[in-house]
VEXPA-997301 format. One line per 4 residues: number of its first residue (from 1); their letters; for each residue x, y, z of C-alpha. Coordinates in nm, 2 decimals, m for minus. Each point is the difference from the previous one (the first is absolute). Layout:
NUM	A	X:Y:Z  ...
This chain:
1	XXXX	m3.19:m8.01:m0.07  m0.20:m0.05:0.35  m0.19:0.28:0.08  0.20:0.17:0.30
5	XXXX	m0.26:0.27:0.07  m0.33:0.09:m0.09  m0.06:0.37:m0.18  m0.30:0.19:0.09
9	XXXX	m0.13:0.38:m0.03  m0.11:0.15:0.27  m0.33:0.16:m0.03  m0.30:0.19:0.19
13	XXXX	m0.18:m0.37:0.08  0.38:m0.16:0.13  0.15:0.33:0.18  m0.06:m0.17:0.35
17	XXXX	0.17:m0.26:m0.05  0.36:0.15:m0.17  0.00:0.33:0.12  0.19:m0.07:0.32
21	XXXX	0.24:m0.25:m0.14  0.05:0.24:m0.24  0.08:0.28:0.25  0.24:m0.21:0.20
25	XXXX	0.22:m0.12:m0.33  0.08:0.39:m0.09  0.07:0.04:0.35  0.21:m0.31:m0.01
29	XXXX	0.19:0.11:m0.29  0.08:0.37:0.10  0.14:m0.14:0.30  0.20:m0.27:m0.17
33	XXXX	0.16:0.30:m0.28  0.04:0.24:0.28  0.21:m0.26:0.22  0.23:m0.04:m0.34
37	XXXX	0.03:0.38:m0.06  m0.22:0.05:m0.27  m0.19:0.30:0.15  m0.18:0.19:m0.26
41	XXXX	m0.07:m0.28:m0.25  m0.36:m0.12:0.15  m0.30:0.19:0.08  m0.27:m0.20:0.11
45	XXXX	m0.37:0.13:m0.10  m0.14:m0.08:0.40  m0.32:m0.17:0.02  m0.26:0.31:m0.07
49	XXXX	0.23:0.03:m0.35  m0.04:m0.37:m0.06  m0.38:m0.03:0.07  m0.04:0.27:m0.24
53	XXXX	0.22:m0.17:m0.30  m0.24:m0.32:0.09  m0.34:0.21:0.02  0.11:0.20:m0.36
57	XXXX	m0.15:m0.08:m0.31  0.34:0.11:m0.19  0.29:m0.19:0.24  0.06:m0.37:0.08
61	XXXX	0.13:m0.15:0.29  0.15:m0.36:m0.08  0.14:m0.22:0.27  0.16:m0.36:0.02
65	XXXX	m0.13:m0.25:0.27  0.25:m0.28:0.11  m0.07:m0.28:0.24  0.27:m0.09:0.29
69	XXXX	m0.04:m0.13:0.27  m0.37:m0.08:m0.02  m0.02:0.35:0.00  m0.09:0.25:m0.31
73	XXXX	0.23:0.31:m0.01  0.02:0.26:m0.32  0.36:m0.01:m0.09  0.00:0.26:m0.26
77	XXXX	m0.25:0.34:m0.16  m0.03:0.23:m0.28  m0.18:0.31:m0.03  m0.04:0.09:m0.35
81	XXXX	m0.19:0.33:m0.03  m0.17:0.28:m0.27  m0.16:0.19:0.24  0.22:0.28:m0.07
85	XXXX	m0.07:0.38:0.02  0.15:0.25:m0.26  0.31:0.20:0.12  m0.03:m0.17:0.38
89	XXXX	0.31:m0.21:0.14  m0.16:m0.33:m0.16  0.01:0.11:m0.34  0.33:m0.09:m0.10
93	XXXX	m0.05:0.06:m0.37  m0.02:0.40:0.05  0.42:m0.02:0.04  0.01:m0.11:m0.35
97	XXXX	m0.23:0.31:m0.14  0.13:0.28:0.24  0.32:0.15:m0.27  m0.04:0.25:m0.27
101	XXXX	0.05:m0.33:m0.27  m0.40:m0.07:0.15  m0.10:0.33:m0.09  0.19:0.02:m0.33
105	XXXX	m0.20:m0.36:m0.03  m0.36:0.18:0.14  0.07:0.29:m0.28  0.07:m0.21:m0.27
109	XXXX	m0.39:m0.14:0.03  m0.15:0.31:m0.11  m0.02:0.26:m0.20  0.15:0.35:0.07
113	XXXX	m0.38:0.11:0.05  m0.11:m0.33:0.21  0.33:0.04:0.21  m0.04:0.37:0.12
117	XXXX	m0.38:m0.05:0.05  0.09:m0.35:0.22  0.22:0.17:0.19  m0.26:0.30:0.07
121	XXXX	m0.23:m0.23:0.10  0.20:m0.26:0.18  0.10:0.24:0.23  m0.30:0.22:0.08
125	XXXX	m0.19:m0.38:0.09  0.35:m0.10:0.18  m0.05:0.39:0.21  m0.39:m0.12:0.12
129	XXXX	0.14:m0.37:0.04  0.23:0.17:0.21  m0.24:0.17:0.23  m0.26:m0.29:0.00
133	XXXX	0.36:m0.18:0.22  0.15:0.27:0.15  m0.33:0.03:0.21  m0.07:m0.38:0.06
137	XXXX	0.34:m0.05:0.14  m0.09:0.31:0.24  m0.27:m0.17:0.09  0.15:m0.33:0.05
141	XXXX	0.26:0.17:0.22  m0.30:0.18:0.18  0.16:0.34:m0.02  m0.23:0.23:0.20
145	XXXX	m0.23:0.29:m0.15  0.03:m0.18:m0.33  m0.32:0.11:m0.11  0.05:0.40:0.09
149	XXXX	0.31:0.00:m0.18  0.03:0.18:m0.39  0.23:m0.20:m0.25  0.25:0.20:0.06
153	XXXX	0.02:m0.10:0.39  m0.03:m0.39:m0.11  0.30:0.06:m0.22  0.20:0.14:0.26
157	XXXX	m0.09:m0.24:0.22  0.08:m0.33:m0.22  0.35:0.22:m0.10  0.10:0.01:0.36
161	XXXX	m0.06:m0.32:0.04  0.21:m0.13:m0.30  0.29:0.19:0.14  m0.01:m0.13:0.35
165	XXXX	0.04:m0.39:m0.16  0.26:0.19:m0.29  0.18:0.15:0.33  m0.04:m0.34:0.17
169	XXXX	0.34:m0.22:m0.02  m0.20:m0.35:0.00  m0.26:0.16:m0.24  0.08:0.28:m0.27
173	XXXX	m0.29:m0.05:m0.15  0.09:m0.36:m0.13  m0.21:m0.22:m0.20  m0.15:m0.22:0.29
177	XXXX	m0.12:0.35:0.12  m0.39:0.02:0.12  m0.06:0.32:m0.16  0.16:m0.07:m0.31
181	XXXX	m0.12:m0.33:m0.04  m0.36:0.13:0.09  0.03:0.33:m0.25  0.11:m0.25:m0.26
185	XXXX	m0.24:m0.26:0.07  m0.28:0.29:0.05  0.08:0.17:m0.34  m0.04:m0.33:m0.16
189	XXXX	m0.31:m0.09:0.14  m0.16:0.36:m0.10  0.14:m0.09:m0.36  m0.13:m0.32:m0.04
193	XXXX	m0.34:0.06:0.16  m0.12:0.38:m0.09  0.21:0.04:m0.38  0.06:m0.36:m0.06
197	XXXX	0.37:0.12:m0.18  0.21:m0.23:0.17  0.24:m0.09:m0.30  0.06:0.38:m0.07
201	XXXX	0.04:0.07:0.32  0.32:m0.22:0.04  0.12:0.15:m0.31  m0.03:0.31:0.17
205	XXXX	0.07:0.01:0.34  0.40:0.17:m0.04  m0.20:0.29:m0.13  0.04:0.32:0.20
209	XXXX	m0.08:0.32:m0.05  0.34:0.10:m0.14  0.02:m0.25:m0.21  m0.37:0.10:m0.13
213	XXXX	0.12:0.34:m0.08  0.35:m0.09:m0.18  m0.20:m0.23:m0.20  m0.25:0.22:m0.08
217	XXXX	m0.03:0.32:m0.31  m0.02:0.32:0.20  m0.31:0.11:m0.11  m0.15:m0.34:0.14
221	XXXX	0.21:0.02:0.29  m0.15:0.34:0.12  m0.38:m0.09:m0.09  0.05:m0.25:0.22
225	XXXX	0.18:0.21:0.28  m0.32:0.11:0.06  m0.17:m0.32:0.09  0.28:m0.03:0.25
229	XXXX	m0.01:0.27:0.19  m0.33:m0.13:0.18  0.19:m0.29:0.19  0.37:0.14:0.00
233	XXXX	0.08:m0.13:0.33  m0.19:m0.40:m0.11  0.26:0.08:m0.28  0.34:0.09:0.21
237	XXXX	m0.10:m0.28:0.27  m0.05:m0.29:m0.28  0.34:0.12:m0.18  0.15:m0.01:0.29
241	XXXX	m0.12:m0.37:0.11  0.09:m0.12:m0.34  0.34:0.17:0.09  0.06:m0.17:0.28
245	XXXX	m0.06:m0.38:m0.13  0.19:m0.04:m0.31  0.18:m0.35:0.02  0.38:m0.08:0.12
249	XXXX	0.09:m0.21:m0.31  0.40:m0.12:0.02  0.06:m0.24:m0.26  m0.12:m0.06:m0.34
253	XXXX	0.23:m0.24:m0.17  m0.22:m0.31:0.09  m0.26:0.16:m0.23  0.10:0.06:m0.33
257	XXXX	m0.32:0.09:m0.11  m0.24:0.18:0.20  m0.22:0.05:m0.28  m0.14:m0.32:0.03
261	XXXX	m0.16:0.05:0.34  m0.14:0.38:m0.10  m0.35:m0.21:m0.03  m0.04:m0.24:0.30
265	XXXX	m0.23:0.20:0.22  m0.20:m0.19:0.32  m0.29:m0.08:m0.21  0.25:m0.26:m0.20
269	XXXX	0.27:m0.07:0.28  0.03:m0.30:0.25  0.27:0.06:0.27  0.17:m0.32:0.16
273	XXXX	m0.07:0.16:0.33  0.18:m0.26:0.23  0.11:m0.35:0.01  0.14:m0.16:0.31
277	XXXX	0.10:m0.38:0.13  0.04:m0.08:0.39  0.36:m0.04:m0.01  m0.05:m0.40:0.18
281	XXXX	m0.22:m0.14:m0.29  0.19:0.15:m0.31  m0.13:m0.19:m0.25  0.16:0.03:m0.36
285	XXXX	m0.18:0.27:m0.27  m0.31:0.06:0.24  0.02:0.34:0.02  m0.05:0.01:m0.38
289	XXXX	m0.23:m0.25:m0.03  m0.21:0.24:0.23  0.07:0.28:m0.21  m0.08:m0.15:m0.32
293	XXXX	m0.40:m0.13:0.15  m0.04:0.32:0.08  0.14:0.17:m0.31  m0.25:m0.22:m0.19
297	XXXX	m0.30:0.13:0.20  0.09:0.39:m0.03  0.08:m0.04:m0.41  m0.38:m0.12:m0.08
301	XXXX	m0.12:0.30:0.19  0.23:0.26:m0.19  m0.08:m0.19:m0.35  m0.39:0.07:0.09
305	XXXX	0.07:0.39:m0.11  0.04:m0.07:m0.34  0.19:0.33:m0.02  0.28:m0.11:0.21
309	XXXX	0.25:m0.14:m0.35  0.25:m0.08:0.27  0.06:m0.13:0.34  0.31:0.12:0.21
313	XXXX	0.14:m0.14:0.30  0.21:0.17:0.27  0.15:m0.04:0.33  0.22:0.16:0.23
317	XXXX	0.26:m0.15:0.20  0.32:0.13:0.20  0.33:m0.07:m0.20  0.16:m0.24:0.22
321	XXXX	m0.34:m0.22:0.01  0.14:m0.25:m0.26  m0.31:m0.25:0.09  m0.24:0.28:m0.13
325	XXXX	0.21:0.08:m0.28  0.05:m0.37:m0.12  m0.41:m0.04:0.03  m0.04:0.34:m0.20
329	XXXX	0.20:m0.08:m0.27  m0.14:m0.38:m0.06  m0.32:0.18:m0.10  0.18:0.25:m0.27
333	XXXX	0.05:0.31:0.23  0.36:0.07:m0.14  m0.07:0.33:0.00  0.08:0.26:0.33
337	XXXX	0.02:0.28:0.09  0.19:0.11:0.31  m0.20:0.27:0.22  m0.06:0.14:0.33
341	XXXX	m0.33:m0.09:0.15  0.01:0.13:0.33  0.21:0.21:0.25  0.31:m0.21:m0.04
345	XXXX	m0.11:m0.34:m0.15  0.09:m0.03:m0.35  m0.17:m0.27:m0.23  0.05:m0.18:m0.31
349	XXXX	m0.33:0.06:m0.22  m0.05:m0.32:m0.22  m0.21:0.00:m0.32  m0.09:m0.19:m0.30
353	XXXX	m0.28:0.05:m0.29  m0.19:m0.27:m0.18  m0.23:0.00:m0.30  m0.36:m0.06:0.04
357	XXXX	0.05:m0.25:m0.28  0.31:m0.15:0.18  m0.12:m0.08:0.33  m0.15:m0.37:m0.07
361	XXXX	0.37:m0.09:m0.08  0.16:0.21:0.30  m0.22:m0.19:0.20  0.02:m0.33:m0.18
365	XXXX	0.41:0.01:0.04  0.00:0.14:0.39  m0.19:m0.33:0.02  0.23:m0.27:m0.15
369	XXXX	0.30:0.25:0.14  m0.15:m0.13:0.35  m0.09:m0.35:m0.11  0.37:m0.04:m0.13
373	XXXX	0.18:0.17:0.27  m0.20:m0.05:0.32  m0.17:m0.29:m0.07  m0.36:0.16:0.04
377	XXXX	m0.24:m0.12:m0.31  m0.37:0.01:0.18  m0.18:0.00:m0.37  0.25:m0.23:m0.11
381	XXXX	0.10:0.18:m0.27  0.19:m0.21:m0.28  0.35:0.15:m0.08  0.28:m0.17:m0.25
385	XXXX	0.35:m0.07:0.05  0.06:0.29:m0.24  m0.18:0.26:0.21  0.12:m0.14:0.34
389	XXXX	0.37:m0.01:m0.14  m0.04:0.37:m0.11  m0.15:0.11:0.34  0.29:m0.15:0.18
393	XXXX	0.27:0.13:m0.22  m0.13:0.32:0.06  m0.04:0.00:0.37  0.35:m0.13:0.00
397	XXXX	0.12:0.31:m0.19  m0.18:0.25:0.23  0.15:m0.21:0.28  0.37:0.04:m0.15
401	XXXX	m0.08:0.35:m0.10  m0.06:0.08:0.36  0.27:m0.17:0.16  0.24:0.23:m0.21
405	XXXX	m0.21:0.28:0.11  0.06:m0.11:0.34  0.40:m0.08:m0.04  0.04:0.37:m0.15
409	XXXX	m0.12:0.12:0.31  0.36:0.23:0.16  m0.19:0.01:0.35  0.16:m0.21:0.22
413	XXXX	m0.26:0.02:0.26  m0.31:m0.02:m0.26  0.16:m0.28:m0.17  0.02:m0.18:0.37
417	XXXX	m0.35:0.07:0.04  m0.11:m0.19:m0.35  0.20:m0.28:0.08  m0.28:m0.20:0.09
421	XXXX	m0.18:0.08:m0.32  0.31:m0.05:m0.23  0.04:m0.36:0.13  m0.32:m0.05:m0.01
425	XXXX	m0.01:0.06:m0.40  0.28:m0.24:m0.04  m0.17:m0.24:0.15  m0.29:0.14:m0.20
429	XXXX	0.18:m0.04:m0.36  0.16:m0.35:0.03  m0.38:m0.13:0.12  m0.13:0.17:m0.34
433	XXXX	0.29:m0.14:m0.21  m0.10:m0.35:0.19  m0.35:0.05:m0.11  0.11:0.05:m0.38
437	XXXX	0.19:m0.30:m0.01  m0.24:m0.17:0.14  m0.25:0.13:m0.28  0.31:m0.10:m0.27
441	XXXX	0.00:m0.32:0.10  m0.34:m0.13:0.00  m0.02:0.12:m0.36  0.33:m0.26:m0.08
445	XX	m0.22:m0.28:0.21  m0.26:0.10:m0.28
């Protein structure tokens, strides 16, 4: 195949030179899905967001560079991240360990004895976690006499604050909120750097006092009443903000098994953050060629904790982003749950899990998936009539699989809108079908 664009990450030492171009493509594509009606489906990260994806050690920015024109444009970008934060709107696995099967899960790790003392403890370091970001988002918001005010002022204060976004129509305390984000992303930063209890603390973060006391005997339950007492209104304002963010989950039929996920956490996750094309230089499987170099970078840093057995994957998309969907599901993210990330923008939350042990192959077959389908073999990577054949006879059933998917649809109006899309995977099968017989005979010439 002739090479129809070069790939290239985008790092600290090349910023200059792609930022810009970068910049102007998500501009360019917003524009492009507004003009069709796709509000909603794109958000794009702005250039502060996309300097600091380039400038992190844990997030990769991966572009492709076309000539036209004498002129060198990037027609396409992927942004494929780990920099996540427990519990804080990035963290998409927390939807999958947020129902009472997780804690049933959490329970059955321990001992009657280990559990009741976790959960003591958990939530006593989860109260001065707590505090530690209840005050450094009063300080970020610069609230005046700070320092002359007791805890029980600073809880008010953060309270009244909660409710004025819970009271707020275009707010109510969503998941893009600053001050939830910021207790969240506080709370984990206090876990990770002053108890170094990370893991635990994901397991328990539902906890509440309630909870605590229901689980607990009542003699242990009323020893520990005591220690309580000391920080009751810490106690009634933390309840209350783990209250007010439990998650908006609507449909669980696309995952059969949620247990599968209870273990992806952001120290073994890698989100396909975003992946966009200018819609004048669409050029055939780029997006997922993108999202594959990129893939291929964040796995080797995950795999250096030899702890992490398994690597997930996730993404989020809207529902009516088929593009998204389609690049999703090439890389095994069958998986979804369907959610409500914000003040009236519901998502699709995409995962899949891999083996430690597994991931040379995953890797190995995205590869001669792309070679086969898209044409794109860099390494050139040797693959045999048999293993092209089967890669194509399986793209061809997801292709068939959809377009029934599609057809079923009673909509009149959606089904108008994926009309594009359905003809496009016509055209889409019979080129695959062409490419099989083509495969067929040049074994017979042999």
């Amino acid at each position: 195949m002739e090479k129809r664009f070069n790939v290239i990450e985008v790092t600290k030492e090349n910023e200059h030179k792609y930022l810009q171009g970068i910049v102007e493509l998500e501009n360019m594509v917003l524009t492009k899905m507004e003009q069709e009606g796709k509000v909603g489906q794109l958000f794009i990260t702005g250039e502060e967001g996309i300097s600091d994806y380039i400038n992190s050690d844990s997030n990769h920015v991966i572009i492709a560079e076309k000539n036209e024109d004498d002129k060198t444009k990037i027609i396409s970008t992927a942004y494929i991240t780990q920099g996540q934060t427990d519990f804080t709107y990035n963290d998409i696995t927390k939807y999958f360990k947020c129902g009472p099967e997780y804690q049933d899960f959490v329970k059955s790790k321990y001992t009657k004895e280990q559990y009741e003392a976790a959960l003591r403890e958990l939530y006593i370091k989860k109260i001065c976690a707590f505090t530690y970001a209840r005050n450094m988002v009063l300080q970020d918001l610069k609230v005046e006499n700070l320092k002359s005010m007791d805890d029980a002022c600073r809880n008010k204060m953060l309270m009244k604050l909660i409710e004025q976004e819970l009271n707020n129509p275009l707010n109510q305390f969503h998941e893009k909120s600053e001050i939830r984000d910021k207790l969240n992303m506080y709370m984990s930063i206090y876990m990770k750097n002053k108890n170094n209890d990370l893991n635990r603390y994901q397991e328990f973060y539902w906890v509440d006092f309630d909870f605590l006391k229901r689980t607990l005997t009542p003699n242990q339950s009323k020893q520990e009443s005591t220690c309580y007492d000391a920080v009751d209104s810490t106690l009634a304002a933390y309840d209350a903000f783990l209250k007010y963010q439990k998650y908006k989950i609507y449909d669980r039929s696309h995952c059969k098994d949620v247990s599968k996920y209870f273990t992806a956490n952001t120290g073994n996750t890698i989100e396909l953050d975003t992946y966009i094309t200018a819609p004048d230089s669409r050029e055939n499987g780029i997006a997922r060629i993108l999202v594959l170099e990129g893939l291929k970078k964040s796995v080797q840093r995950v795999l250096k904790n030899e702890s992490n057995t398994e690597v997930f994957f996730v993404s989020t998309l809207h529902e009516e982003n088929l593009s998204s969907k389609y690049v999703s599901e090439f890389f095994g993210l069958k998986d979804y749950l369907f959610v409500n990330r914000r003040n009236g923008r519901d998502r699709q939350v995409h995962i899949c899990g891999v083996k430690r042990e597994d991931i040379p192959e995953y890797i190995s077959r995205m590869e001669k998936k792309i070679a086969v389908l898209y044409g794109y073999n860099p390494n050139k990577i040797k693959i045999s009539d048999e293993e092209r054949t089967e890669i194509i006879q399986e793209q061809i059933q997801y292709e068939a699989d959809e377009l029934s998917r599609l057809d079923a649809i009673k909509d009149i109006g959606k089904k108008k809108k994926f009309s594009g899309i359905i003809k496009g995977k016509k055209s889409k099968v019979e080129s695959l079908h062409k490419l099989l017989k083509e495969i067929e005979n040049s074994r017979e010439v042999l």
